[in-house]
C-alpha positions in Angstrom: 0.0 0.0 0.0 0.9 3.7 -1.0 1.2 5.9 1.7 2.0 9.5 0.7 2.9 11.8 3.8 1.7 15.4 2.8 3.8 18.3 5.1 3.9 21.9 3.9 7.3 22.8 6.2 10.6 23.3 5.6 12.4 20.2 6.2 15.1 19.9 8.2 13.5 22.3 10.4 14.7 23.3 14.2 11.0 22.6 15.2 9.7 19.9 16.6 6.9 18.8 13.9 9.9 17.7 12.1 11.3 15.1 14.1 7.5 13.5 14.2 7.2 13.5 11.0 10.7 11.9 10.4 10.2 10.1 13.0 7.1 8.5 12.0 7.7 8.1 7.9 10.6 5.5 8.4 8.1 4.1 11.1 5.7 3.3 9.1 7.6 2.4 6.0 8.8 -0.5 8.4 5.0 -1.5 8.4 5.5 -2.6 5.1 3.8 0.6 4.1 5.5 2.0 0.3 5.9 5.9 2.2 6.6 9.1 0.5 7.2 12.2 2.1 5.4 15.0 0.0 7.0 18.5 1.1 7.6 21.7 -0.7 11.1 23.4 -2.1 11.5 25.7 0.9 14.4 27.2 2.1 16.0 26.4 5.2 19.2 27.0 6.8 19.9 23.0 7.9 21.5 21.9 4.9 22.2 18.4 6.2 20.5 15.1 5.0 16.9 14.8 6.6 18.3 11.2 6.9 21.0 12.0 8.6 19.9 15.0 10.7 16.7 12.8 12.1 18.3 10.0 13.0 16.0 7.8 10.7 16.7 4.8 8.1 16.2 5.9 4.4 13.5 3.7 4.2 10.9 5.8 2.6 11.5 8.3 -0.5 11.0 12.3 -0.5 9.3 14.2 -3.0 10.1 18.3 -3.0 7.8 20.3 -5.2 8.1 23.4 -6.3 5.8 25.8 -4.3 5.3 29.9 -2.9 8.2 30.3 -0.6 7.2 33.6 1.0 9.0 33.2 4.2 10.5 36.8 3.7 7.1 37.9 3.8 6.3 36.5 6.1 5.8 40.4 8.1 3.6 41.6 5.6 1.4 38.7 4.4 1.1 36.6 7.8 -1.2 34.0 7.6 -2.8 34.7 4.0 0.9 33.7 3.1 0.4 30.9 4.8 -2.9 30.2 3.1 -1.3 30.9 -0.7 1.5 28.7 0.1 -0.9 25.5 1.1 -3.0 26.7 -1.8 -0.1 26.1 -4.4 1.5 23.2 -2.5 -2.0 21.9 -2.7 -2.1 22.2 -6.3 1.5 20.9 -6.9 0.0 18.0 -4.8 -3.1 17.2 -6.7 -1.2 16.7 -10.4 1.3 14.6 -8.1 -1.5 12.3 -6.8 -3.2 12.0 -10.0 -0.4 10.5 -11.8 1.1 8.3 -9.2 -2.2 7.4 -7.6 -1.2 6.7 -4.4 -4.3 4.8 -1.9 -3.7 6.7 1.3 -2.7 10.3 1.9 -1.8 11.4 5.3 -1.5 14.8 7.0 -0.8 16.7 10.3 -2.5 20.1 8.8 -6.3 20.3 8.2 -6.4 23.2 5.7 -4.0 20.9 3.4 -6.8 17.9 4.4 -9.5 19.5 3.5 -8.2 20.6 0.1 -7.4 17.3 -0.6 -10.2 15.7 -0.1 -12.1 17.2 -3.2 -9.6 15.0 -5.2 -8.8 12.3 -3.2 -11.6 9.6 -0.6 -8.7 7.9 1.0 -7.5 10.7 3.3 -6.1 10.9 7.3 -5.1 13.6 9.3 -3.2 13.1 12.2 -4.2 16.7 14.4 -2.5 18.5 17.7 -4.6 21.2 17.8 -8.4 21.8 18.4 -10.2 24.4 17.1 -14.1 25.8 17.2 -13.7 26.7 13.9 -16.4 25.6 11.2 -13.7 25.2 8.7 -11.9 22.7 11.3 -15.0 21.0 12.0 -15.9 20.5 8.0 -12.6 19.2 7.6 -12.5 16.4 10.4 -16.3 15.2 8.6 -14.2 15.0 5.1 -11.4 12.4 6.2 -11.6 9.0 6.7 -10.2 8.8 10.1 -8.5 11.2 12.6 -5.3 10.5 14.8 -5.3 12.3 17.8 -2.7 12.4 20.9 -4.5 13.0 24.1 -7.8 11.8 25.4 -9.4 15.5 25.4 -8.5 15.8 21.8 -10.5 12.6 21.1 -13.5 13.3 23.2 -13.2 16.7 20.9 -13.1 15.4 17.6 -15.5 12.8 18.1 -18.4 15.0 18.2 -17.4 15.8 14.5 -15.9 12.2 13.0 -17.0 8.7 14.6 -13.4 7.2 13.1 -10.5 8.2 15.9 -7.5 6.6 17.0 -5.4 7.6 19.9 -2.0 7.6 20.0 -0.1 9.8 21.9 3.5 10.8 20.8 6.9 8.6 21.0 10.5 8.6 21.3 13.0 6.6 19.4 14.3 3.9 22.2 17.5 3.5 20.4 18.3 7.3 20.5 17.7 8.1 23.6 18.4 4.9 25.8 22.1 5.0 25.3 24.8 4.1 27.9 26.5 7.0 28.8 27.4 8.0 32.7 26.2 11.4 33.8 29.5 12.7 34.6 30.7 11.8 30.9 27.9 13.3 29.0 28.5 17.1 31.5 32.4 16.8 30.2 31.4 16.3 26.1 29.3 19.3 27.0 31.5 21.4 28.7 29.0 21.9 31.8 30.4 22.1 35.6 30.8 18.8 37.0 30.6 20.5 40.6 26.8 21.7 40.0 23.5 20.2 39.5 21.9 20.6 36.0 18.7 21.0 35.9 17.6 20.9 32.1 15.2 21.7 30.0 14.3 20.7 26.6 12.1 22.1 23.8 10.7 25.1 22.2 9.8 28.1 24.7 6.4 29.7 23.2 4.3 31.3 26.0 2.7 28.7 26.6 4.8 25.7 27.3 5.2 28.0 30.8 8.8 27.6 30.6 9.4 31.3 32.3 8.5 29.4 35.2 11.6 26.6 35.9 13.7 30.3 34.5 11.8 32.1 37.7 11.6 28.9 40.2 16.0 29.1 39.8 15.8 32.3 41.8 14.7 29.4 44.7 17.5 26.7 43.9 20.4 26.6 45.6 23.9 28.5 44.1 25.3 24.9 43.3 22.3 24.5 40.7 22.4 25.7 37.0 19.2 25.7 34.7 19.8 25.0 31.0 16.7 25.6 28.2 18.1 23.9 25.1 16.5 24.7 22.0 14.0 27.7 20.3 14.3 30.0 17.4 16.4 33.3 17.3 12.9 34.8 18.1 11.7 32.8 20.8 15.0 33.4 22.6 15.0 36.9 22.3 11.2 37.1 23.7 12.4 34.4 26.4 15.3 36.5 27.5 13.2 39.5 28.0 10.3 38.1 30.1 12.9 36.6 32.2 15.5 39.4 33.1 16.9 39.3 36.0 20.1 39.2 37.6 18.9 36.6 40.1 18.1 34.0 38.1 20.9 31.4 37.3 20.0 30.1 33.8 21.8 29.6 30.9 20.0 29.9 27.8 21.9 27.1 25.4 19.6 27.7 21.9 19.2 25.3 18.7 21.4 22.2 18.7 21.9 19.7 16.6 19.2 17.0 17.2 22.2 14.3 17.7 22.9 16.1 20.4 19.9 15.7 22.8 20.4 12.7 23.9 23.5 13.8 25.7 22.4 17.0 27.0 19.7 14.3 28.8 22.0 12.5 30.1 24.3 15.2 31.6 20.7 16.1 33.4 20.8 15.9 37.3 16.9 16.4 36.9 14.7 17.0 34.1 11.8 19.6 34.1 8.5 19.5 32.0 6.5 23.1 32.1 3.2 23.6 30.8 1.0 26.6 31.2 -2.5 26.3 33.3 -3.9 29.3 31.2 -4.2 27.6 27.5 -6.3 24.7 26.8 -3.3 23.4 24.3 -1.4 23.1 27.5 -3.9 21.6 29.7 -5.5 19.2 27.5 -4.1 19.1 24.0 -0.3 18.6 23.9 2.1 15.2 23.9 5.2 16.6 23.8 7.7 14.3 22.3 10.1 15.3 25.3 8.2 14.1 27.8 8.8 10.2 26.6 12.7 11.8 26.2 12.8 12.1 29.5 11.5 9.1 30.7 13.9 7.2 28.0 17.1 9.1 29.4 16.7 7.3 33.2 16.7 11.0 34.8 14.1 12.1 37.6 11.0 14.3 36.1 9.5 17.2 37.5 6.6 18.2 35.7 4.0 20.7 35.7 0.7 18.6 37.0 -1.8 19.2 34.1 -4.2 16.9 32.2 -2.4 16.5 29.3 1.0 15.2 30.9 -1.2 13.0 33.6 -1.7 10.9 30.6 1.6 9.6 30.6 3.1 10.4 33.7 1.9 10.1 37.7 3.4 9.8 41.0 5.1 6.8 40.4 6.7 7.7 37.7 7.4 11.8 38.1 7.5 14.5 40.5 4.6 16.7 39.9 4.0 19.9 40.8 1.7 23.1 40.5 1.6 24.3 37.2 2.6 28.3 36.8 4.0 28.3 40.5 7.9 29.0 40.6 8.1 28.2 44.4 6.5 24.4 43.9 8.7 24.1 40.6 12.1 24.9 42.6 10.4 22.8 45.7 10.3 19.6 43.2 13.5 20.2 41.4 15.2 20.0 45.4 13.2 17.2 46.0 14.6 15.1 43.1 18.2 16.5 43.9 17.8 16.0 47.6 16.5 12.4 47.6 18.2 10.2 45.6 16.7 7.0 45.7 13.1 8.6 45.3 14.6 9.7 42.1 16.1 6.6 41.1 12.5 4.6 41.6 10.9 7.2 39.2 13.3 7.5 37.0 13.1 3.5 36.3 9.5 2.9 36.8 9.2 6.2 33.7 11.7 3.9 31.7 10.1 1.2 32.6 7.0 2.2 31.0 8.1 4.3 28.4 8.7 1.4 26.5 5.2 0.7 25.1 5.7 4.6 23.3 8.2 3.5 20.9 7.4 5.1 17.3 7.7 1.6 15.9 4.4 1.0 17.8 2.7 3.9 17.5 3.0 2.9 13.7 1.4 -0.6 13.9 -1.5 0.9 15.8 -1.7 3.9 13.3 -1.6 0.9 10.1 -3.5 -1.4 11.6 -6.4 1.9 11.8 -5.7 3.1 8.5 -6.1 -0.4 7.3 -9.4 -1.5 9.2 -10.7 2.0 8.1 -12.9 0.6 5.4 -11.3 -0.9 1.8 -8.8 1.5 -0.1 -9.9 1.8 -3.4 -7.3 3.3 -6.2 -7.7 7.1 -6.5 -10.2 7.6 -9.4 
């Protein structure tokens, strides 16, 4: 079966989609799925091999079309650029499709789902995000089936589209499991071996909260150091500036190469998980991919309590703490620092568990769905 993997993004990108989309193309093509990444000619300043920069087997083939690049527009046009670029990636699409005729198309973006399905019956879209919208709503009663990643998402969706699957988010095992001593991984990163690092992983938009662990360090003791790794230029600059202050000890670490997360886990003394109490994509409708990181690296969690993490984690396998309060944050980091075999029984019941949230099983369940999901007739 055909399985063509539609993603209007510039690829490699420093954001996160792009590792789940990597991630999950050579995971499926191990199904015994024939997979085809469909993205447009964008620009984008990683030039290295998607292969190569992801981590992932060059088991399934890439199609770049040409397409509207109007990121240098992007402060004039703002989302209508974003709507003419699906609109012509769309197009680019639909001649693609009707040639190679491919059974299944698949899709994280609904405006790119709902285009396609005028052309095409045999269509999924795998969605983060909810929306009220009518458009969004239209589009979710077009597809065949919807994959969603927390229960709140599903409950959601299903007023709209009977067919859902859950499957929260994954980590590749191999990646992240690897044997390297704390003390070792702090030295290949040139951090202090004399303090604790408390790290932090990810993007820093408003509301992943992550202002928060940068405020609750003003409560950590001087031989503590918190490190956000990761974020665009922009995001940083906007970080820095909601966090000023000369009494917070953070160090702010940026973009790095994706290879390189495993190790910045590893040097972890703790690891932190912020989400923001104020956003219903916080509370109820994110799966961030770190979160089963963390659990892979064999480092205690301290994680905002919200809905959405409570999926995965609870008290047996994470510290968990007020969400948007610096004092409880700091109080759960010094927890995990100060008791050390409370951290080492949640740190191995999280690894323990995180096993079952490989990507190589979220891609059987997400086949075997896609499969069951009525016949797939050739594209007419």
């Amino acid at each position: 079966m055909q399985l063509f993997y539609l993603a209007n993004i510039r690829i490699p990108t420093e954001k996160a989609h792009g590792v789940q989309i990597a991630k999950m193309c050579a995971a499926l093509a191990n199904q015994d799925l024939s997979v085809t990444l469909v993205v447009p000619k964008k620009f984008t300043p990683l030039k290295e091999d998607i292969f190569n920069y992801y981590q992932v087997k060059s088991n399934f083939k890439i199609i770049r079309l040409n397409s509207l690049n109007l990121i240098s527009w992007d402060f004039l046009l703002g989302r209508l650029g974003f709507y003419l670029e699906t609109l012509v990636f769309n197009a680019r699409v639909k001649r693609l499709v009707k040639r190679l005729k491919p059974e299944i198309l698949y899709t994280r973006e609904h405006l790119l789902a709902n285009l396609a399905g005028r052309y095409h019956k045999n269509i999924f879209l795998e969605t983060h995000v909810y929306s009220g919208s009518r458009f969004y709503h239209k589009c979710l009663k077009r597809v065949k089936g919807v994959v969603v990643i927390t229960h709140k998402l599903k409950e959601q969706v299903q007023k709209f589209q009977a067919n859902v699957l859950l499957a929260p988010d994954g980590v590749d095992l191999r990646q992240f499991d690897i044997e390297l001593d704390k003390h070792e991984a702090k030295r290949k990163l040139g951090l202090p071996q004399n303090e604790a690092a408390v790290v932090y992983l990810g993007h820093l938009y408003p509301w992943k909260g992550a202002e928060v662990l940068a405020r609750a360090s003003a409560f950590l003791p001087l031989t503590c150091r918190v490190y956000f790794t990761g974020g665009t230029e922009n995001d940083i600059i906007k970080f820095k500036s909601q966090v000023k202050s000369e009494n917070l000890r953070v160090e702010i670490i940026g973009h790095r190469q994706y290879q390189e997360m495993p190790i910045w886990l590893k040097a972890a003394d703790v690891l932190v998980l912020t989400g923001s109490a104020e956003t219903d994509l916080s509370k109820h409708y994110t799966s961030p991919m770190k979160l089963f990181e963390y659990m892979a690296a064999k480092r205690p969690i301290v994680a905002s309590d919200l809905p959405s993490f409570r999926e995965i984690l609870n008290e047996s396998r994470a510290i968990l703490v007020k969400a948007g309060d610096p004092q409880a944050m700091a109080d759960g980091v010094k927890m995990a620092l100060t008791h050390p075999a409370l951290s080492r029984q949640l740190s191995d019941q999280a690894y323990l568990d995180v096993q079952k949230y490989d990507w190589q099983a979220r891609a059987a369940r997400i086949t075997q769905f896609i499969q069951h999901s009525e016949p797939h007739p050739k594209v007419i």
